[in-house]
VONU-616730 format. One record per residue (C-alpha): residue in three letters; x, y, z. Coordinates in steps of 0.02 Angstrom, whole numbers. Last residue first. Layout:
<doros>
ALA / X / Y / Z
...
</doros>
This chain:
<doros>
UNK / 319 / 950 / -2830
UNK / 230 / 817 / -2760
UNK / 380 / 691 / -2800
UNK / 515 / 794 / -2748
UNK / 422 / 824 / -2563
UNK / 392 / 641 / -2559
UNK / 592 / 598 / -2613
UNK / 644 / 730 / -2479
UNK / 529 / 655 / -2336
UNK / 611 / 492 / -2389
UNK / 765 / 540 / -2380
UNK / 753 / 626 / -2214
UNK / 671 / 471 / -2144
UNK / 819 / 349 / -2211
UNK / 949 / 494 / -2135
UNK / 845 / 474 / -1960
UNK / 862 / 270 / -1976
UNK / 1046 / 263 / -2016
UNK / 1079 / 388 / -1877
UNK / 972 / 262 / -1768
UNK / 1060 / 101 / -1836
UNK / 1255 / 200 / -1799
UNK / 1197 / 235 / -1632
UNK / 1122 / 64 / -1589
UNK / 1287 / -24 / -1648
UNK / 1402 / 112 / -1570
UNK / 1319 / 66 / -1399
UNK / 1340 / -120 / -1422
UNK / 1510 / -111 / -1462
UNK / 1546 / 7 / -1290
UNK / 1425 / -145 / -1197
UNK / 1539 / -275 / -1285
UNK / 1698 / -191 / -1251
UNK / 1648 / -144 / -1058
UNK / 1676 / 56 / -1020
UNK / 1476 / 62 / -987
UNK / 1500 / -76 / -857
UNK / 1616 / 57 / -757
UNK / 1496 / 192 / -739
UNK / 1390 / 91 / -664
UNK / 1508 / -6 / -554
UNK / 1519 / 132 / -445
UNK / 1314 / 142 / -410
UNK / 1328 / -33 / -371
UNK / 1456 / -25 / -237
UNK / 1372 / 114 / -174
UNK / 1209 / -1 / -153
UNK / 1311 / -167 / -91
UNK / 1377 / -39 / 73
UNK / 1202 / 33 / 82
UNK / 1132 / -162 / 99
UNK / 1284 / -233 / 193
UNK / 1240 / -75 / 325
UNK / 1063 / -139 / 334
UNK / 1135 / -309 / 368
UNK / 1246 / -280 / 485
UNK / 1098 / -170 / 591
UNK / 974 / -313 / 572
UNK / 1111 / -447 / 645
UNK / 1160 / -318 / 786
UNK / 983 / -324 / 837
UNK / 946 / -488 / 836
UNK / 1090 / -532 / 967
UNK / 1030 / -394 / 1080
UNK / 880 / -484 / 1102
UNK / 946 / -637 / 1106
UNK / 1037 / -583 / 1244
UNK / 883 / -489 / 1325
UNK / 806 / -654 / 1318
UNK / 933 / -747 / 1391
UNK / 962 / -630 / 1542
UNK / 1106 / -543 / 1621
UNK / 1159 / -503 / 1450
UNK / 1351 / -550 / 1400
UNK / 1393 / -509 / 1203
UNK / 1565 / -537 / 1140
UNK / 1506 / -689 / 1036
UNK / 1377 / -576 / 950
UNK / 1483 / -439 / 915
UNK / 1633 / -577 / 843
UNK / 1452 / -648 / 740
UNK / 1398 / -488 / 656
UNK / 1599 / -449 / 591
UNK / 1590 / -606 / 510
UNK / 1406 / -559 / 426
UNK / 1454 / -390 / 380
UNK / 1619 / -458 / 289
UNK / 1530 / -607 / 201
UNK / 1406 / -494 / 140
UNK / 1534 / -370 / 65
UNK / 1620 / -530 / -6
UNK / 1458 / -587 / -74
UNK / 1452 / -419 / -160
UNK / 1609 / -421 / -237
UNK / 1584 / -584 / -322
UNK / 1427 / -503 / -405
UNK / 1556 / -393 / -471
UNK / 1678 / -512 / -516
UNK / 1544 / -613 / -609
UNK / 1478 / -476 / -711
UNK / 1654 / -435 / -799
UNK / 1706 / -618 / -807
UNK / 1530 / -618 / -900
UNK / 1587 / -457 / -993
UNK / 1766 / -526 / -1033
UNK / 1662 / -687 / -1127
UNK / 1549 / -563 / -1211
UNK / 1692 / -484 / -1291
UNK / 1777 / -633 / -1328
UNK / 1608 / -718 / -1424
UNK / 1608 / -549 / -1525
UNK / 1788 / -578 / -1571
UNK / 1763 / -743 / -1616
UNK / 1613 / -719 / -1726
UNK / 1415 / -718 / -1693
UNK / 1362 / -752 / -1525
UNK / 1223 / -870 / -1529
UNK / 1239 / -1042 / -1582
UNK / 1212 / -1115 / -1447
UNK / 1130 / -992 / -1299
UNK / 1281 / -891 / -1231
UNK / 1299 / -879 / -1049
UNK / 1228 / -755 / -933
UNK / 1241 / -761 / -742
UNK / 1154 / -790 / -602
UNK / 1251 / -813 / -393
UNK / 1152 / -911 / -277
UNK / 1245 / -870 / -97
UNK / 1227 / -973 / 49
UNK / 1262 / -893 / 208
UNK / 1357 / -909 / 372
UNK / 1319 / -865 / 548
UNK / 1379 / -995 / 693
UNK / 1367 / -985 / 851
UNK / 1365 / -1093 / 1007
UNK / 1388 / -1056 / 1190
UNK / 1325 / -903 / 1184
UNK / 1303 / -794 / 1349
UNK / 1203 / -771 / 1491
UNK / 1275 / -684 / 1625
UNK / 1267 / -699 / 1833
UNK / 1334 / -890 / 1799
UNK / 1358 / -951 / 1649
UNK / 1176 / -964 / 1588
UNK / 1170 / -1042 / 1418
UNK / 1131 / -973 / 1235
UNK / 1135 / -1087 / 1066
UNK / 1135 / -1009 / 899
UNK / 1131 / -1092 / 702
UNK / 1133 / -924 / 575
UNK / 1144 / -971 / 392
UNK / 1095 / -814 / 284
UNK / 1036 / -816 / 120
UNK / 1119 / -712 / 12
UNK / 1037 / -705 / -173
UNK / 1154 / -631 / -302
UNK / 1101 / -545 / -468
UNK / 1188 / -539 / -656
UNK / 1150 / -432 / -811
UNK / 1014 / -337 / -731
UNK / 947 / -174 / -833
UNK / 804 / -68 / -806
UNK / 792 / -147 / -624
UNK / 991 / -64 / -586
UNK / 1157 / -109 / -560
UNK / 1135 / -296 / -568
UNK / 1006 / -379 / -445
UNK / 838 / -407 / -526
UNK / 727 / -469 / -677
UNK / 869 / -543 / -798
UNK / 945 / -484 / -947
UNK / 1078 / -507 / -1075
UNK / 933 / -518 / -1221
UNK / 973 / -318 / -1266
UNK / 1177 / -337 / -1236
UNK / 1160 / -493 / -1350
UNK / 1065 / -420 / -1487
UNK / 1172 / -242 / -1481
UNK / 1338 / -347 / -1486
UNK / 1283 / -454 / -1664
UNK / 1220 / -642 / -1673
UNK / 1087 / -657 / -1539
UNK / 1024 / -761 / -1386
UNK / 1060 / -757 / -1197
UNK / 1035 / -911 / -1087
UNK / 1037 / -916 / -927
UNK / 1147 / -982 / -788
UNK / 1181 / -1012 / -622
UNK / 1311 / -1035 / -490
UNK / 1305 / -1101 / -317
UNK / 1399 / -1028 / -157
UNK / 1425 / -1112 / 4
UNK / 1485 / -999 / 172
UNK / 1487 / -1064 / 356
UNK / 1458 / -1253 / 307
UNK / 1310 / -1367 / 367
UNK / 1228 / -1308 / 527
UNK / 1070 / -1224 / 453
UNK / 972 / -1092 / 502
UNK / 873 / -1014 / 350
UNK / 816 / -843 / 423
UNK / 671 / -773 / 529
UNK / 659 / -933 / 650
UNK / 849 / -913 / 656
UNK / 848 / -745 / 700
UNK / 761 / -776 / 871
UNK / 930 / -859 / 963
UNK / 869 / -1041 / 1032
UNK / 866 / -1037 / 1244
UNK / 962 / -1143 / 1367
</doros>
């Protein structure tokens, strides 16, 4: 009987297939270009310049192999995965009015669909991991486990250019969210504001010294 190499590389555990826990931080301010600035957290949501949400997977992978015979094969397997999923959540107080407090409630909704979607792309590569694994037959236990590995590393690289494009579609997407839209027009409208301030007071100066 041999142990499947993966597991010393990954947390093997034989409780559940798939767990997920939720987490939160707080995000501060009173108007929609406060809280989209402070919604932020170091990795995992569309890009590193700007991560409203992340998911850690970590996979779950308990293996057993026997000799049956001419083949060795697995007699138990079991790949799951826990998955920590962050997101933000209004700091008391914060928020401003109702309809602000709306908005940002749609965009969390928003944010945890997406990071939703993800675990389900895991879940998908990791299923379709363990039927290749269970269909497996080596003539030796090492060259089974082997062969096991492998297929994990491949799912997973595919689950990682599979999350990617899923994350390059939802770009364009969070842009088209109310309080992202509203905190947009809020920047623009302070930045005009600012230039036409500038060009006043260049005016004034040039009036002045005239």
């Amino acid at each position: 009987m041999c142990s499947f190499a993966i597991v010393s590389t990954m947390n093997a555990s034989a409780k559940g297939r798939y767990s997920t826990t939720y987490k939160y931080y707080s995000v501060s301010g009173s108007s929609a270009a406060s809280i989209h600035r402070n919604t932020h957290v170091p990795t995992g949501f569309f890009s590193s310049e700007r991560s409203y949400a992340k998911i850690i997977m970590k996979p779950k992978i308990v293996a057993q192999m026997k000799k049956h015979g001419k083949y060795c094969r697995f007699n138990r397997l079991n790949i799951g995965a826990h998955f920590t999923i962050r997101l933000p959540k209004l700091s008391r107080g914060a928020g401003g009015n109702k309809n602000l407090r709306r908005k940002f409630s749609s965009f969390v909704a928003f944010a945890k669909r997406h990071e939703q979607t993800h675990r389900s792309i895991w879940v998908k590569c990791l299923s379709r991991s363990e039927r290749k694994i269970r269909a497996l037959r080596k003539t030796s236990c090492r060259s089974l486990d082997i062969a096991g590995a492998k297929i994990i590393e491949r799912e997973l690289a595919i689950c990682a250019r599979n999350n990617n494009r899923f994350d390059k579609a939802e770009a364009r997407r969070v842009v088209r969210q109310p309080l992202v839209r509203a905190a947009i027009k809020q920047v623009k409208t302070s930045r005009r504001r600012t230039v036409s301030k500038r060009r006043t007071t260049r005016s004034r100066t040039r009036t002045n010294f005239n």
